[in-house]
N, C-alpha and C positions, 0 to 999 in steps of 0.2 A: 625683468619682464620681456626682455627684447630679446633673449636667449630664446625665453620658453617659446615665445611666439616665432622664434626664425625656426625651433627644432617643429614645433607643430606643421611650418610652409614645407620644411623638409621630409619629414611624412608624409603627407598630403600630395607631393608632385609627383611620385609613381604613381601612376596607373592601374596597379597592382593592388597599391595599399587602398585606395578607392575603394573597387571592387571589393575587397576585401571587408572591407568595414561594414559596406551597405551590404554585402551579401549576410554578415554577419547577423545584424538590424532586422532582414527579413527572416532571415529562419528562427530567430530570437522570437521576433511578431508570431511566424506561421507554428511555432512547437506552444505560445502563450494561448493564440489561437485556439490549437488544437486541445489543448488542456481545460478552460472556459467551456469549449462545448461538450466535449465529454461528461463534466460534471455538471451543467445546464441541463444535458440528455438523462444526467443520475434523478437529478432533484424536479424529473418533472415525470420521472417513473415513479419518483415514491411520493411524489404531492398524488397521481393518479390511484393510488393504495387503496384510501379509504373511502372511493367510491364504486369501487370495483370489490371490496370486501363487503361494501353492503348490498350490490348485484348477489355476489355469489349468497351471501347469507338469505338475502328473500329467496332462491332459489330452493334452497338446504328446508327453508319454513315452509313454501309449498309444498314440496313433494310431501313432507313429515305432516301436513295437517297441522288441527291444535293441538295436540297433543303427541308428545313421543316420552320415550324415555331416554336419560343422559348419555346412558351408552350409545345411542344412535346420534344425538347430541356430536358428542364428542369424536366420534369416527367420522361426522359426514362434514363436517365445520372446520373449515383452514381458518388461521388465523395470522395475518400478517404482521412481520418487523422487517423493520430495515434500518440502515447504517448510514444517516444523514452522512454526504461532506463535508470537510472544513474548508473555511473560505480558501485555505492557503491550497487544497486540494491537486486547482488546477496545475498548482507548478510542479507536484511532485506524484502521479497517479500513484506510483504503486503498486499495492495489493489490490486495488479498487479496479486495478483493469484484469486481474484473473479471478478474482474470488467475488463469492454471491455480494450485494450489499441487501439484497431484499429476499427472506426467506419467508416463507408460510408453512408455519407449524400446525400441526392436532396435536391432540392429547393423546396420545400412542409414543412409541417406543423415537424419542428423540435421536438419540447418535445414529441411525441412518437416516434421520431427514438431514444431520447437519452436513454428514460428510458426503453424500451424494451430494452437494453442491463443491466439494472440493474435486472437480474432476481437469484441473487444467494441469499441462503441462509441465512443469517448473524449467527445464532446458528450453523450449517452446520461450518461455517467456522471462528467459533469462535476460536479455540486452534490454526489454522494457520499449514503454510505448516512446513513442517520439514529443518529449515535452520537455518542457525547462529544465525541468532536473537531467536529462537526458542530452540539451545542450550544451548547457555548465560540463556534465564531465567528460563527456564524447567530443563533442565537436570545436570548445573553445581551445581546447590547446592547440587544437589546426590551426586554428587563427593568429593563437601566439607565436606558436612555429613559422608562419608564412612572416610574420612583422619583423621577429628578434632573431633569426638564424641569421642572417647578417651583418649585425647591428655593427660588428666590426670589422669584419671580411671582406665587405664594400669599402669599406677604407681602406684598409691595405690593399684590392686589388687594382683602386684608382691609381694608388700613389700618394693619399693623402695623408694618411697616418703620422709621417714621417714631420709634418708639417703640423699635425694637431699636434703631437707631444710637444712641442715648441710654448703651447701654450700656458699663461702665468699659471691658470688652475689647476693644469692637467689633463690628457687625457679621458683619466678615469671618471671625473666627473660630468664630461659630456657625454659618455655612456650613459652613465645612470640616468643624468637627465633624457635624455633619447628613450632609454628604455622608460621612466616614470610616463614620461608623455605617450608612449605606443600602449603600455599598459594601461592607460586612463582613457585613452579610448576606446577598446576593448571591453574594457567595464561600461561603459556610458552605454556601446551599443546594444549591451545584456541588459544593463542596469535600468536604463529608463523605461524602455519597454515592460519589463517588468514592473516599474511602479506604478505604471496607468494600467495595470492590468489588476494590479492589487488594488490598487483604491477602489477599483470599481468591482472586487469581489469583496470588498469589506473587511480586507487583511487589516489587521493592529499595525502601530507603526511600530511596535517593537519587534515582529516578526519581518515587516519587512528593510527593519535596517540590517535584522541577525540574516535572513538570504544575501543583504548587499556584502554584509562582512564576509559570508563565508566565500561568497563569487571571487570576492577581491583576495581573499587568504590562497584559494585555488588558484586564482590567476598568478599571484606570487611566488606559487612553489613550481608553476611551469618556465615561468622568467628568468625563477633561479636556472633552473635549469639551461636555458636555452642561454644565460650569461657565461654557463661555466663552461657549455661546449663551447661559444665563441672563443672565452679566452685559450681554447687551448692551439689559434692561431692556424688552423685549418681553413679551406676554402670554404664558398658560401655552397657548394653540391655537397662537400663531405660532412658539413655541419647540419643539412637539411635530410640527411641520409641519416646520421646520427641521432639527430633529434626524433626522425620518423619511428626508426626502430625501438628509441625510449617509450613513446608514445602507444607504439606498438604493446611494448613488453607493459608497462606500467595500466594501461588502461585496461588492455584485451586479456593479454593471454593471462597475467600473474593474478586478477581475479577470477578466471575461468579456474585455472591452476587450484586456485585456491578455495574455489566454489567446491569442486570435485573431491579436495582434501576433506574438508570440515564434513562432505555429506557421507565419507567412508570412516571418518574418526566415531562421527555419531548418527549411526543409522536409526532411521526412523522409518516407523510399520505406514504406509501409506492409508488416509483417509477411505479409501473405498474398502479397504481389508475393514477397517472397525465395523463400516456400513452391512458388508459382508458377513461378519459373524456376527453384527446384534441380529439380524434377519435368520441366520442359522438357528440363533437361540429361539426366536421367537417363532420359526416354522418348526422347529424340534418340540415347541409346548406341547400342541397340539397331541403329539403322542404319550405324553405324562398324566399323570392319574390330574385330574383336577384338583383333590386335594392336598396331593403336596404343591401345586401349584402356590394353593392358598395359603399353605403353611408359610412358605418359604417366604410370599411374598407379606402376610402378618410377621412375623418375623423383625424384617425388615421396617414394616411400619406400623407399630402396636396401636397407635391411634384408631387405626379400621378393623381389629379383631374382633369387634362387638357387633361387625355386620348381620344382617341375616344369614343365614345356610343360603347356597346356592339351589339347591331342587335338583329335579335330574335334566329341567330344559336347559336350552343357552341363553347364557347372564354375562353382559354386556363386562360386568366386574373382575369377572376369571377373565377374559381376553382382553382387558388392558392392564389388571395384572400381570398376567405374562408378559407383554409389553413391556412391562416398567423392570420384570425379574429379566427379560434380554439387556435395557439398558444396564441394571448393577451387574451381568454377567462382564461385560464388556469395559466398565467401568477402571478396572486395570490395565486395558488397552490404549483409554484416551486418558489416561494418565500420563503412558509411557510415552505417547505422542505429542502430548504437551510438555513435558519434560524435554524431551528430543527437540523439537520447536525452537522451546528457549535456549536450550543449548548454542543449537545453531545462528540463531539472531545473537547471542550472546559472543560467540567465536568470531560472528561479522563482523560486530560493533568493534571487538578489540581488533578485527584486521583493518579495520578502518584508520587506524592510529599507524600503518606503518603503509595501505596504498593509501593516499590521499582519493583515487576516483572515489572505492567505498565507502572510505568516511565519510566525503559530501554526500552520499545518495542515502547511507545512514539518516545525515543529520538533516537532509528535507526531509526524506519521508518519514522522520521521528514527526519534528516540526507540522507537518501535514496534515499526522496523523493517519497516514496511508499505509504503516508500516506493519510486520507479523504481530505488534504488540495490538493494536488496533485495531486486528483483525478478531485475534485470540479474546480483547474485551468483546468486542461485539458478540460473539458467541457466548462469554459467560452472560450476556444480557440476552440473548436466546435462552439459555440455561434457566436464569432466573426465572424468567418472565413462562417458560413451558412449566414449571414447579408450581405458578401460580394458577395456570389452567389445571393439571393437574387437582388441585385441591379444591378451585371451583366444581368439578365432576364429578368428583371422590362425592363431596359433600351429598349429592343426590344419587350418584350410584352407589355405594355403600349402605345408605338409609336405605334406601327403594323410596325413595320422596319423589312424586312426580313430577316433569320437565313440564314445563309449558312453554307456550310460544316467546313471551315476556323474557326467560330465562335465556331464551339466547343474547339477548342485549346488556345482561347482566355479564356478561362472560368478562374477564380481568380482560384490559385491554393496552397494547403494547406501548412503553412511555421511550424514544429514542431520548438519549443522552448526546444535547447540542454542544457541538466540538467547536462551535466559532457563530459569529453576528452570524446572519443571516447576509448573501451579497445585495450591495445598492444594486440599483438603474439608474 
């Protein structure tokens, strides 16, 4: 114990290493910080949801009177979902900082309401917001670099070296211990902070001992690291150069490298082109006889082929049919785009196993729940949940059954899928 405690007084009396720690502690706070309020900011946009849907809806019942029909029904009535967080959110945003979490659908032709929310960047928001996840892989190995690039180098350039080997133990195990001690603090300054940040978002404790393992697993493969430049008996400038440029290559550029790889091995059709051609199909109806309209679209769903005839006026049923024949035109498109998707999350996931930064960013934003897989459910819960408006309108546009005022409050209404507690206060 008097070891541990003299290596602990022997860290501790630079100046440096001070600095170093408590600077650590605050950006650790200021990124946990920043993370808390972000998703605070989410979850008090979508607690605001359902009363602002019922604004818009008395609005939609005035104008229409007591009476309308579904078709006007259903073109003039947004209906909201959205993509609660999980408690663990804050630490790892994610997809939650580019992509929609709160969409509002009609009952008209869905794949361009979803992907006209996919309008961000992906280069733009490649490096990610500044949060814990973004800590852990960015900034902490600065820190370990600044503690362990000399762990040895200071010895030999004293003159002491010479004088530890002398000792019964050895050497080598007042390194390790030196280095256990520098890497325990390290973790502590991430680590704790972290768990008061958890508790009070309502994280599991099994979620947050698997962030404390994975911090401590990534802090180990940079130690490694920083152990084996030392031992190769080099100064504390060439070791710190060396280190940098690992850090360099490892963090920055070889997932950049590798970002740009995966996305020319498997190209994928961007979001706004599907938007783009369900819209083509569905301003091209317009010029089509009506009844192959109706064919094409009975067809597809023999359920409504017993409808009434159309007449020669406009019926609400031919123009969300076309609607619904733009979505199945397009329907090979977001196939190929979901495919592509997975591919590339998929190609992440296994370059995860040989850089360590994307693995950990992998395995929070798995953990988080912020990640393309999470994104991609939320959208099939979009999916679903428009299938079911859908067939609530069908139901009266089809028949010619009249819409009343009542009927709007009957419309299926959106059930989020809860990823974690809800956070304490």
């Amino acid at each position: 114990m008097t070891l541990w405690m003299y290596e602990i007084r022997m860290m501790v009396r630079p100046r440096m290493a001070i600095a170093a720690l408590v600077l650590l502690s605050l950006l650790a706070l200021a990124s946990l910080v920043s993370g808390v309020q972000r998703m605070d900011s989410q979850r008090q946009a979508i607690a605001r949801v359902g009363s602002l849907h019922a604004e818009d809806l008395a609005a939609v019942k005035a104008a229409h009177g007591d009476s309308t029909d579904a078709g006007r029904a259903a073109y003039y009535s947004f209906h909201p979902t959205w993509n609660p967080p999980s408690s663990l959110a804050f630490a790892a945003v994610g997809m939650r900082d580019v992509a929609p979490y709160i969409l509002r659908v009609r009952a008209l032709g869905l794949e361009a309401q979803i992907h006209d929310g996919d309008t961000f960047n992906p280069e733009l928001a490649l490096a990610g917001r500044f949060d814990f996840a973004f800590l852990l892989t960015f900034l902490l190995p600065l820190f370990v670099i600044a503690l362990l690039h000399d762990i040895r180098s200071s010895e030999t350039e004293s003159g002491r070296e010479r004088m530890l080997r002398s000792l019964p133990l050895g050497v080598q195990w007042l390194y390790a211990r030196r280095a256990v001690v520098r890497i325990t603090a390290l973790w502590l300054c991430t680590g704790l902070p972290f768990v008061i940040a958890a508790m009070q978002q309502g994280v599991p404790a099994t979620q947050m001992l698997a962030v404390l393992g994975l911090a401590a697993t990534y802090l180990l493969f940079w130690a490694g690291l920083c152990l084996i430049v030392a031992w190769r008996g080099w100064n504390s400038g060439v070791n710190a150069a060396t280190l940098a440029s690992l850090w360099v290559v490892i963090a920055l550029v070889a997932p950049a490298m590798a970002h740009v790889g995966i996305e020319r091995a498997v190209p994928v059709e961007q979001g706004a082109a599907i938007a783009r051609a369900q819209r083509e199909a569905v301003n091209g109806a317009w010029d089509i006889p009506r009844g192959d309209t109706m064919q094409r679209f009975y067809a597809a769903y023999p359920e409504w082929r017993d409808s009434p005839p159309l007449g020669t006026g406009f019926h609400y049923k031919w123009y969300l049919a076309f609607h619904q024949n733009g979505d199945d035109e397009v329907a090979p498109l977001v196939a190929g785009y979901r495919q592509g998707i997975e591919q590339r999350t998929a190609a992440a996931s296994t370059l995860g196993w040989l850089l360590p930064p994307v693995g950990l960013q992998v395995a929070l934003t798995r953990m988080a729940h912020t990640d393309m897989h999470a994104h991609l459910a939320y959208q099939d819960r979009v999916r679903g949940y428009h299938a079911q408006l859908r067939r609530y309108f069908y139901g009266y546009l089809f028949t010619d059954t009249p819409f009343q005022q009542t009927d709007y409050d009957n419309a299926p209404r959106f059930e989020a899928v809860p990823t974690a507690p809800t956070p304490t206060r």
